[in-house]
Backbone as CSV, one residue per row, in Angstrom:
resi,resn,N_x,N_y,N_z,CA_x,CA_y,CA_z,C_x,C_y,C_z
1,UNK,71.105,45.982,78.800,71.459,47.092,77.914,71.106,48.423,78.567
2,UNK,69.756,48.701,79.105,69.606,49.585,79.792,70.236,49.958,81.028
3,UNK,70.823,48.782,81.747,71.651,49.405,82.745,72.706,49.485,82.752
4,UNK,73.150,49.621,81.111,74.634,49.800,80.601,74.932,51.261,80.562
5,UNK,73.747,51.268,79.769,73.732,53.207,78.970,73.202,53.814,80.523
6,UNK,72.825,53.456,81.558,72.334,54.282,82.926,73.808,54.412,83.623
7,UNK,74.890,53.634,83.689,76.083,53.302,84.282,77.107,54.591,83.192
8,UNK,76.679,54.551,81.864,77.283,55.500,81.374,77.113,57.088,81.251
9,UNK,76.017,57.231,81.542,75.139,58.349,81.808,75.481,59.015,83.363
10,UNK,75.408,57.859,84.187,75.754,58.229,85.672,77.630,58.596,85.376
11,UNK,78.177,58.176,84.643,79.875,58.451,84.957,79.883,59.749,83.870
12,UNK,79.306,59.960,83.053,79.161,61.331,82.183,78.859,62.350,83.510
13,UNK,77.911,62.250,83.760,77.704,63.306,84.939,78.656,63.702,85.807
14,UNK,79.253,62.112,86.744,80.287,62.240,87.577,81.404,63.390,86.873
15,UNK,81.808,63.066,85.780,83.472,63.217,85.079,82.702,64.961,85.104
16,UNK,81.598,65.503,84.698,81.310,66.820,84.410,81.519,67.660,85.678
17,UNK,80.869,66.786,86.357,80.882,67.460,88.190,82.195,68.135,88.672
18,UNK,83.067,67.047,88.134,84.653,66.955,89.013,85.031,67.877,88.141
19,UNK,85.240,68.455,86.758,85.658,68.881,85.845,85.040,70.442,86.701
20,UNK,84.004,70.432,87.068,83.459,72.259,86.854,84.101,72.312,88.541
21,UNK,84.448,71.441,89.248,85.023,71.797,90.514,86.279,72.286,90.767
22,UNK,86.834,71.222,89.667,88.748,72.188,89.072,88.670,73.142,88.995
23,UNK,87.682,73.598,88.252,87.662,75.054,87.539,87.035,76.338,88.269
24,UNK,86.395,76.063,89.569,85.796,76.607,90.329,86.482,77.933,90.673
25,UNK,86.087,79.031,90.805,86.442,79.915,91.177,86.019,81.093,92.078
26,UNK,86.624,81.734,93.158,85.656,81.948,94.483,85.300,83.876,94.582
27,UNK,84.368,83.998,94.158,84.341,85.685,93.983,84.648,85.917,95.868
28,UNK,85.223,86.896,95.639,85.755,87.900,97.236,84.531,89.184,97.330
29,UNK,83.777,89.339,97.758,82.898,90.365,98.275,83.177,91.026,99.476
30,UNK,83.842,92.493,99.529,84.295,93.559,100.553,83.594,94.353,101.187
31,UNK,83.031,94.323,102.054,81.792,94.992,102.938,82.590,96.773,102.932
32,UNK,81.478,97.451,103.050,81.930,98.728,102.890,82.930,99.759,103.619
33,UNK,83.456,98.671,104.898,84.067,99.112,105.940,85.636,98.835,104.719
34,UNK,85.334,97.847,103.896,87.070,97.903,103.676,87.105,98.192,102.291
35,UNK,86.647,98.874,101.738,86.897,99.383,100.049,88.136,99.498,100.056
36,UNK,88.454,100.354,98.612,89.742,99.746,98.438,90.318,101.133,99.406
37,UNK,91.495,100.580,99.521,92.523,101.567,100.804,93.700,100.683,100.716
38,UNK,94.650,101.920,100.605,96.269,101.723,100.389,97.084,102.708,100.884
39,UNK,98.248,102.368,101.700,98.998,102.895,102.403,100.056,103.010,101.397
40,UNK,100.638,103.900,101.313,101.954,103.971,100.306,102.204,105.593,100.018
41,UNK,103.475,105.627,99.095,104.474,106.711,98.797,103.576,107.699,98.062
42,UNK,103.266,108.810,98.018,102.982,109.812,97.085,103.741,110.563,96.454
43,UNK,103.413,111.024,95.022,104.476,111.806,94.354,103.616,112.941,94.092
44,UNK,104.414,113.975,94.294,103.871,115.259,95.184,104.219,115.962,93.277
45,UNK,102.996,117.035,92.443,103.171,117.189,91.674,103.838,118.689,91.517
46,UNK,104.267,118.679,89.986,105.412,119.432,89.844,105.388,119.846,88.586
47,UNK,105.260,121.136,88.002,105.493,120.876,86.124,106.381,120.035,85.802
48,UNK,107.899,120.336,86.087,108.510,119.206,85.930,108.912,117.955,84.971
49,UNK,107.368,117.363,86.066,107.187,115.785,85.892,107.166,115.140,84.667
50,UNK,107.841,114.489,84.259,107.488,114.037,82.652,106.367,112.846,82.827
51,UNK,105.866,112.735,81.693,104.876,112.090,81.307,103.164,112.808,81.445
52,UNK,103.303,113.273,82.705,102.084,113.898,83.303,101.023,115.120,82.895
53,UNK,100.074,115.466,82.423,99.244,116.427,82.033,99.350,117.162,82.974
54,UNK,99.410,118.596,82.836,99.169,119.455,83.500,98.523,119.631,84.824
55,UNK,98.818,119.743,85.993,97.478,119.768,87.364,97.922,121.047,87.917
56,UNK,96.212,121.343,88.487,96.682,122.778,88.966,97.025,122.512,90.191
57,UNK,98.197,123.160,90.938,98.559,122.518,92.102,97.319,123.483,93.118
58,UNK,96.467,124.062,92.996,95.611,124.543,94.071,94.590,124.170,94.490
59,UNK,94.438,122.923,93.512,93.033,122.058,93.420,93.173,120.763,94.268
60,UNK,92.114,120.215,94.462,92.405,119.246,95.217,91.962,117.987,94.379
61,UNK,92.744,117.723,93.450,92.969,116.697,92.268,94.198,115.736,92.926
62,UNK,94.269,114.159,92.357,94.872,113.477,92.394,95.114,112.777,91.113
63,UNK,96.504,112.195,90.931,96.328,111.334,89.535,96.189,109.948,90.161
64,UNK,95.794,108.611,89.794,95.784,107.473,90.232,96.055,106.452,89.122
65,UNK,96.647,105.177,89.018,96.919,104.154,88.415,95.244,103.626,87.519
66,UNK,94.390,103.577,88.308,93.074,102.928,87.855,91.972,102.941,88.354
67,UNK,91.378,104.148,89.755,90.466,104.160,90.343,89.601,105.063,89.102
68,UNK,88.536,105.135,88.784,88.178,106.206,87.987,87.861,107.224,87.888
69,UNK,88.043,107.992,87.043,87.833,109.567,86.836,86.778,109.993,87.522
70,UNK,87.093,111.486,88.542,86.290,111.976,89.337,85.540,111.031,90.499
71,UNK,86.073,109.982,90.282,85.671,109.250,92.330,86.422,109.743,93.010
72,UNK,85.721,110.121,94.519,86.180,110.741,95.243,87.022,109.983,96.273
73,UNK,87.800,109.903,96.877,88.976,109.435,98.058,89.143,110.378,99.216
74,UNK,89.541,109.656,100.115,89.552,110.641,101.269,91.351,109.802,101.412
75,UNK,92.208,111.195,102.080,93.418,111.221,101.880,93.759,111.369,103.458
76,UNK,94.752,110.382,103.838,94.903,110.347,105.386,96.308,110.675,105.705
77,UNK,96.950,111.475,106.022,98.396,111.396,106.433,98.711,110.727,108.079
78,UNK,99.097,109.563,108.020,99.031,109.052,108.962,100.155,108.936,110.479
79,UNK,100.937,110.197,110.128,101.977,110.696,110.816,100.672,111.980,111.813
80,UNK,100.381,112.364,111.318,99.246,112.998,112.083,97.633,113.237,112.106
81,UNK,97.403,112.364,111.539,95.885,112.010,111.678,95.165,112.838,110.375
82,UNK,95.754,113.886,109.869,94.807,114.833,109.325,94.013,113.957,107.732
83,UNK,93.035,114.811,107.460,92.691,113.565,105.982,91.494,114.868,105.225
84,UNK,91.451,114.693,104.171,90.195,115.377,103.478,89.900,114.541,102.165
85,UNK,88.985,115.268,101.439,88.568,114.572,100.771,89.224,115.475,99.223
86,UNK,89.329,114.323,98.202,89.611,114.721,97.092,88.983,113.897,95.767
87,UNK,89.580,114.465,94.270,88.878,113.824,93.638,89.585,113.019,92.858
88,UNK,89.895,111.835,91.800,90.445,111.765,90.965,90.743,112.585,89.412
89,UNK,91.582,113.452,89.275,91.324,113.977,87.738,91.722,113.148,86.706
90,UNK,92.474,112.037,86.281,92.816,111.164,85.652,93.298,109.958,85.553
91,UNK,92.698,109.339,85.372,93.902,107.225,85.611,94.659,106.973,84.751
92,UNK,95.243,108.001,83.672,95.897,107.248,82.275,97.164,108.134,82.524
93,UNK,97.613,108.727,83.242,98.913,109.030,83.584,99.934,108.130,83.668
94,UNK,101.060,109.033,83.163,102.076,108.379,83.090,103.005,108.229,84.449
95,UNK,103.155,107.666,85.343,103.719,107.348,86.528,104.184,106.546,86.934
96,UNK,105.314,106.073,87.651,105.849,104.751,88.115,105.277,103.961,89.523
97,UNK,105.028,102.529,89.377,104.050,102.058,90.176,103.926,102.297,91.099
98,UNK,105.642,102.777,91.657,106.180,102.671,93.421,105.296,103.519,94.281
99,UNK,104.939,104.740,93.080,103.394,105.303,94.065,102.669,105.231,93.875
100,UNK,101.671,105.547,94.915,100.026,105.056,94.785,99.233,106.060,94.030
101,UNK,99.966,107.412,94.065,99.103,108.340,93.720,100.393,109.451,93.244
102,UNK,99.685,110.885,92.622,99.927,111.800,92.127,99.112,112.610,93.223
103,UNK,99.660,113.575,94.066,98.969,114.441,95.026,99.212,116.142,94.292
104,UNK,98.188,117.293,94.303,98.741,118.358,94.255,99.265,119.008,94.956
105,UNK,99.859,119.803,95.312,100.804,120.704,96.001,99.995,120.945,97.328
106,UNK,98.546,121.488,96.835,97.636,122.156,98.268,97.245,121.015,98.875
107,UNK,96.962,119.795,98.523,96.948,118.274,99.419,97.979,118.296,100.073
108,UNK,99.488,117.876,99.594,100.629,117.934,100.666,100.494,118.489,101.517
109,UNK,100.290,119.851,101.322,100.296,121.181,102.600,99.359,120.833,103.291
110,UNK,97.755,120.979,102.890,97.014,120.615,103.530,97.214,119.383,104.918
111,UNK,97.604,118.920,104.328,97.997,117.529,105.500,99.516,117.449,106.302
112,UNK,100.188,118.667,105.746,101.008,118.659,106.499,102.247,117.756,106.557
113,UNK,102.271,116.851,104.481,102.967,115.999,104.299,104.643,116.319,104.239
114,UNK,105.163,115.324,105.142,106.476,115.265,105.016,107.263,114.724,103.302
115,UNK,107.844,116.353,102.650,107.891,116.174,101.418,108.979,114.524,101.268
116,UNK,109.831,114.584,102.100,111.179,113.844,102.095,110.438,112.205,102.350
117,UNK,109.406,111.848,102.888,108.706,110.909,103.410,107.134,110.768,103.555
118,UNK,106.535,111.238,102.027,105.131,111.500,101.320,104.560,110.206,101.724
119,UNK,104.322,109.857,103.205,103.546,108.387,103.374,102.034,108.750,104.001
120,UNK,100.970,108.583,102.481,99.349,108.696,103.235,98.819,107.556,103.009
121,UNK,97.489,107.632,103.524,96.472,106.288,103.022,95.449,106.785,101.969
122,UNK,95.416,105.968,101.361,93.903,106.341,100.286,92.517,105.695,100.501
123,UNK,91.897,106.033,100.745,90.512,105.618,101.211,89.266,106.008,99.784
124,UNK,88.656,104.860,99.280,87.689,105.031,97.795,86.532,105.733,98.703
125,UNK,86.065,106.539,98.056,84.641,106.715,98.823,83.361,105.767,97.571
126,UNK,83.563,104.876,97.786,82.892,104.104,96.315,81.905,103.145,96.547
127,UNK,81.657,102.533,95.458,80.587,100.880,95.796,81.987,99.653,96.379
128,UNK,81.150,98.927,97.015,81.977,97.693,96.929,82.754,97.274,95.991
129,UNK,83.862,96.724,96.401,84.875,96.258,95.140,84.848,94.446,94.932
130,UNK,84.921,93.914,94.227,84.607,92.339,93.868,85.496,91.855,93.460
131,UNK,86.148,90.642,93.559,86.917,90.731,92.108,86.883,88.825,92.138
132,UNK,87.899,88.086,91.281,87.311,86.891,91.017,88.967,86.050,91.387
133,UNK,88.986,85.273,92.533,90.466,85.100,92.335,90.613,83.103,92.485
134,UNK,91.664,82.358,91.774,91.145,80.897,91.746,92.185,80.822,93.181
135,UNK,91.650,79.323,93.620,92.272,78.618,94.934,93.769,77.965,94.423
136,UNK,94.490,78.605,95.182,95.772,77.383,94.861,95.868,76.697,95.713
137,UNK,96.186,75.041,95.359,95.527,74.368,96.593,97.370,73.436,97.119
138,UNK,98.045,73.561,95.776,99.274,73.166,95.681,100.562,73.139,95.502
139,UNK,101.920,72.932,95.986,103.242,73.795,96.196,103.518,74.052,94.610
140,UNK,103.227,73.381,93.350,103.788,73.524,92.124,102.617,74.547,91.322
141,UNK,101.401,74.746,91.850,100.663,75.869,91.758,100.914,76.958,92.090
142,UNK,101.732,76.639,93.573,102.148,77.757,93.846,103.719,78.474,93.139
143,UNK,104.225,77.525,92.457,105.492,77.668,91.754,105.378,78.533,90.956
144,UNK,104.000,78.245,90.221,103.252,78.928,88.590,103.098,79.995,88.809
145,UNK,102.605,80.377,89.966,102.295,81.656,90.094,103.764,82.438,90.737
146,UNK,104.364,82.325,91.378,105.738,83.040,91.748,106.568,83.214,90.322
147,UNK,106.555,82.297,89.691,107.566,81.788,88.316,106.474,83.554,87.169
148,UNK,105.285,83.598,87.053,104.477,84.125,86.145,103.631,85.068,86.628
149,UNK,103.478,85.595,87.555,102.345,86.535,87.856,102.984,88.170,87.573
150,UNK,101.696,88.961,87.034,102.116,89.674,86.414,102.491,91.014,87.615
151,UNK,102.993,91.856,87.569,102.592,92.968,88.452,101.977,93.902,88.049
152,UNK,100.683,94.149,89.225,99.641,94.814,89.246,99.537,96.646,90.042
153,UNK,100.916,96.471,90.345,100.907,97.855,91.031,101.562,97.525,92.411
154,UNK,101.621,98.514,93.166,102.463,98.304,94.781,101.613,99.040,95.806
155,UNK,101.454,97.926,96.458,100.685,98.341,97.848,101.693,98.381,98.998
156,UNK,101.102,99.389,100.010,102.135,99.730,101.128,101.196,99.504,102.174
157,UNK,101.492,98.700,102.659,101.151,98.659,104.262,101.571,98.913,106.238
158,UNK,101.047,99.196,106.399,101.904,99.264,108.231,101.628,98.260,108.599
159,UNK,102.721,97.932,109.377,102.479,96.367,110.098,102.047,96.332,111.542
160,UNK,102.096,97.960,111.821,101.430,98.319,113.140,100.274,98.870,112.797
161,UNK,99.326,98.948,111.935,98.124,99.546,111.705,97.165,99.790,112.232
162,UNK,96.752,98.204,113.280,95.726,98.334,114.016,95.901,99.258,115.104
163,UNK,96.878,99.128,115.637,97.336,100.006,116.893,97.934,101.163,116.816
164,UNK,97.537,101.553,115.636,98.069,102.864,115.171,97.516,104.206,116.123
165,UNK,98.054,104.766,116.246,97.650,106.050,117.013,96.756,107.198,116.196
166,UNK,96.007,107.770,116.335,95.322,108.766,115.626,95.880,110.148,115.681
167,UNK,95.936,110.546,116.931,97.030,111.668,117.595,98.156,111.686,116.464
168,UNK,98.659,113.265,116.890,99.835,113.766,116.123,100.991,113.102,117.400
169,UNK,102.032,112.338,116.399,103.074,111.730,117.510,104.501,112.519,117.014
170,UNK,105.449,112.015,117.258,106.728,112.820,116.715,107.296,111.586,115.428
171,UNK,108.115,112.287,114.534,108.410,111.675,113.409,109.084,110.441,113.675
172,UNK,108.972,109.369,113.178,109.633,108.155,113.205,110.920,108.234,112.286
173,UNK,111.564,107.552,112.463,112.699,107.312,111.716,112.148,106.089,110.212
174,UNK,112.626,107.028,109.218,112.719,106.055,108.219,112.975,104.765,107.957
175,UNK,112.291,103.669,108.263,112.447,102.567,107.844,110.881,101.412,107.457
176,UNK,111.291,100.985,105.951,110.531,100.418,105.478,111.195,99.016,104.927
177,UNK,110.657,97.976,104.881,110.516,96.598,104.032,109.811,96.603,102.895
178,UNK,110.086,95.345,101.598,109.895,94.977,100.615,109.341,94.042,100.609
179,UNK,107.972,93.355,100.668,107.419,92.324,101.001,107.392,92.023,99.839
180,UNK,108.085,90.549,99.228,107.481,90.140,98.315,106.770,89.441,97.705
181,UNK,106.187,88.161,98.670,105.082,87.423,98.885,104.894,86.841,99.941
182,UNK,103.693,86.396,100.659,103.520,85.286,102.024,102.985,83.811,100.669
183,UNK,103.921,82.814,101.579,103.809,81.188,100.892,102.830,80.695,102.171
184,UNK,102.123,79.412,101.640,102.055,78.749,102.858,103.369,77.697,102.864
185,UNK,103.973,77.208,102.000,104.671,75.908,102.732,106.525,76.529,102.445
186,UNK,107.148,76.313,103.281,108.404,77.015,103.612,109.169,76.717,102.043
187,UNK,108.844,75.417,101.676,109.887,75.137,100.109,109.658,75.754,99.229
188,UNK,108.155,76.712,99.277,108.012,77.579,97.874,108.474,79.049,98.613
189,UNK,108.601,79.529,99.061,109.101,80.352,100.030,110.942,80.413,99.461
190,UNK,111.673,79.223,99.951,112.681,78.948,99.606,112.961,79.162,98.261
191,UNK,112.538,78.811,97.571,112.507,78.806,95.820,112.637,80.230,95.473
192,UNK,111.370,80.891,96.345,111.249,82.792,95.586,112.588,83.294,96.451
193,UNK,113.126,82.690,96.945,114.319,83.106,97.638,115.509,82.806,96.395
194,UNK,115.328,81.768,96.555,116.836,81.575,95.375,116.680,82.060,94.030
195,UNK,115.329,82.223,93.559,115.289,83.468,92.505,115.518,84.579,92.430
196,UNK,115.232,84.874,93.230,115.516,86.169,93.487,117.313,86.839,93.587
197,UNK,117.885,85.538,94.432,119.389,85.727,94.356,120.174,85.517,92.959
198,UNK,119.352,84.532,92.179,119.610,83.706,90.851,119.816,84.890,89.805
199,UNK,118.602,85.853,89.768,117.740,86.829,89.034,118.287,88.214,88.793
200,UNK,119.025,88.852,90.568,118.802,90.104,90.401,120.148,90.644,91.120
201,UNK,120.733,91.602,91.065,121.885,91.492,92.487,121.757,91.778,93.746
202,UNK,120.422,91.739,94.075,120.060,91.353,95.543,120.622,89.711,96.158
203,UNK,120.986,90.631,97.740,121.463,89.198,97.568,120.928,88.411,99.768
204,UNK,120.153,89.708,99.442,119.530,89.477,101.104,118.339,89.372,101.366
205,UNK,117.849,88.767,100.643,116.709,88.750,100.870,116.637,87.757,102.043
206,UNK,115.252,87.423,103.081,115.100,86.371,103.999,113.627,85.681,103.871
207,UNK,113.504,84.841,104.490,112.367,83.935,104.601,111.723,84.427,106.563
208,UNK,110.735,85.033,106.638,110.004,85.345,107.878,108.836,84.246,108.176
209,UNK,109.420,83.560,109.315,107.770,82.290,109.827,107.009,83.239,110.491
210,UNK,106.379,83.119,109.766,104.682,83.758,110.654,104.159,83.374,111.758
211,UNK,104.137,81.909,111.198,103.059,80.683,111.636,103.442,79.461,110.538
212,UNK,103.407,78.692,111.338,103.266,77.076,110.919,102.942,77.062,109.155
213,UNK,101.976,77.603,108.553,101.453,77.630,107.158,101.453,78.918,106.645
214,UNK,102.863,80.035,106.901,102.552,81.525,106.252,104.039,81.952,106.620
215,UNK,105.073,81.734,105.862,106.373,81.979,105.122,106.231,83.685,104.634
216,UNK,107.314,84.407,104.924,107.025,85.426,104.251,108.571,85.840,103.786
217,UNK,108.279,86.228,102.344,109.822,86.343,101.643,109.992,87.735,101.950
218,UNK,110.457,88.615,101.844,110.951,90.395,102.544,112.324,90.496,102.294
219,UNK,112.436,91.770,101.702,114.045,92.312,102.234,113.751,94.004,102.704
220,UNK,114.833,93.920,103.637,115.194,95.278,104.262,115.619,95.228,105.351
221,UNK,115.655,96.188,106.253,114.831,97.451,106.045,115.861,98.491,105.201
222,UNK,115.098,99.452,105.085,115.772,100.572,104.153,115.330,101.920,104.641
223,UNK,116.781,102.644,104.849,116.337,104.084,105.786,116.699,104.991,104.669
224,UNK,116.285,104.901,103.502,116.107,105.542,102.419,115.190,105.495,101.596
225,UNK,114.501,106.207,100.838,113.169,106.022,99.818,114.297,106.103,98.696
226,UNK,115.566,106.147,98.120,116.071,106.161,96.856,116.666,104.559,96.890
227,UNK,117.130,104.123,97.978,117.233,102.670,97.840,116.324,101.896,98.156
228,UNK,115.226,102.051,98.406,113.939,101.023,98.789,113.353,101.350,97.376
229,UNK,113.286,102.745,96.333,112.511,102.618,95.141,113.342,101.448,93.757
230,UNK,114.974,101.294,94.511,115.841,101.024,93.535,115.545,99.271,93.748
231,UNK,115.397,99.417,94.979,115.247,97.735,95.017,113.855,97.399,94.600
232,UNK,113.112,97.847,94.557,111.715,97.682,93.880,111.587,97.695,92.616
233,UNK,112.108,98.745,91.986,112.280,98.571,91.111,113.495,96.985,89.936
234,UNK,113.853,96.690,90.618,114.944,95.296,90.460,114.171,94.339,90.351
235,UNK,112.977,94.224,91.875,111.911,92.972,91.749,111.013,93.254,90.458
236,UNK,110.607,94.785,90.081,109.355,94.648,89.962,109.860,94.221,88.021
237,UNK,111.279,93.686,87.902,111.530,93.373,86.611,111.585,91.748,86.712
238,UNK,110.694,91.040,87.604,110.713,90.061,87.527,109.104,89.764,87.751
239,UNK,108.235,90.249,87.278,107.288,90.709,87.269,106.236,90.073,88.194
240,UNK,106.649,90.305,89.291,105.419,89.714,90.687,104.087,90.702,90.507
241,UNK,103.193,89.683,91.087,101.837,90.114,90.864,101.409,91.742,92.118
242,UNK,101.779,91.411,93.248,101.381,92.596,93.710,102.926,92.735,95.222
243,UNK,103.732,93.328,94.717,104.623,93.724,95.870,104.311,94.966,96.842
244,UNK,104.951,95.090,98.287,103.893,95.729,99.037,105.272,95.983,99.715
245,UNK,104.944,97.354,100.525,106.533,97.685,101.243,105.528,98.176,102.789
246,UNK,106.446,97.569,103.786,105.493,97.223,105.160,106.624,98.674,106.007
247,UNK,105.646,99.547,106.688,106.296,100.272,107.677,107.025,99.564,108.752
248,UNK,108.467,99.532,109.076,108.911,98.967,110.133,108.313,100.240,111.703
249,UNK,107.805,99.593,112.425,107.409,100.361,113.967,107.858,99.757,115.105
């Protein structure tokens, strides 16, 4: 009898073990070299603007999606190196995701931003950022999430970044990509492909091999910011979790 209820006691435990391992979830901790920082479009302010509170364009205020009020950022225009520091004046603005930020007038100038092609980096001057994200370990996990993830905003990246030049160089020609997710296994890859054709009237999108286990879905390039915001705007009604538009170099 006793080594009935010990046999049941030992598989209670087992079944609890395996149960809190499903559920496991892996916090991400960002050393201070990489806070948060985003490459992307700025919208250069304007009375104008609908939705937006008032900014004085002489100040060196920014509006932002969700960093918080009065943290400071350092602002990089990466066509010529220049950068300063600014502050946030508000996160509850009304703005469309495609940019990262709300810049004032004396920021643009200051940096010397190309109004037609407003591309800086944002740098937090902040604490570490954390956040809590689960493992997908499987192609129909990975379905769930392409099929349902919400969108969180748009990140812009260079795909030449590391080797980026610091120096003032001469203007590049306009062209950017629409990244809209990296898969690891080519059939879920395939899938956000035929949704996408299924879904929207895009109808070019491609599948990019990385590597052996890293599929990447993309369309473009686009030597326009009114048709790269239009096609973003198309995905971002199918509500992906974080779409990202990559500098072609």
């Amino acid at each position: 009898m006793t080594c009935k209820i010990l046999k049941i006691i030992f598989l209670f435990l087992f079944l609890s073990n395996c149960n809190q391992t499903n559920l496991k979830t892996y916090k991400i901790e960002y050393p201070d070299k990489t806070k948060y920082s985003n490459l992307g479009f700025a919208l250069i302010y304007n009375d104008n603007l609908d939705g937006l509170k008032k900014m004085d364009n002489n100040s060196l205020y920014i509006y932002h999606k969700f960093l918080k009020k009065k943290s400071r950022v350092k602002i990089i225009n990466p066509a010529n190196g220049k950068s300063l520091i600014a502050s946030v004046k508000s996160n509850r603005e009304n703005f469309s995701g495609f940019y990262n930020s709300v810049l004032s007038l004396r920021i643009a100038e200051n940096l010397n931003l190309d109004l037609d092609d407003p591309y800086i980096e944002i740098i937090s001057i902040s604490n570490n950022t954390t956040f809590i994200a689960k493992k997908t370990k499987t192609f129909e996990e990975e379905k769930k999430v392409a099929e349902k993830a919400p969108i969180d905003g748009i990140q812009i990246n260079d795909l030449n970044k590391d080797n980026q030049k610091k120096e003032i160089v001469k203007k590049n020609k306009f062209s950017y990509s629409v990244k809209i997710a990296d898969f690891y296994y080519k059939d879920t890859a395939q899938i956000m492909l035929s949704r996408i054709k299924n879904e929207t009237s895009l109808d070019d999108p491609i599948i990019q091999e990385l590597s052996k286990t890293k599929f990447r879905v993309l369309i473009g390039p686009f030597n326009d910011i009114k048709s790269l915001k239009e096609t973003f705007e198309q995905l971002k009604l199918l509500n992906f979790e974080n779409l990202e538009i990559l500098k072609n170099v």
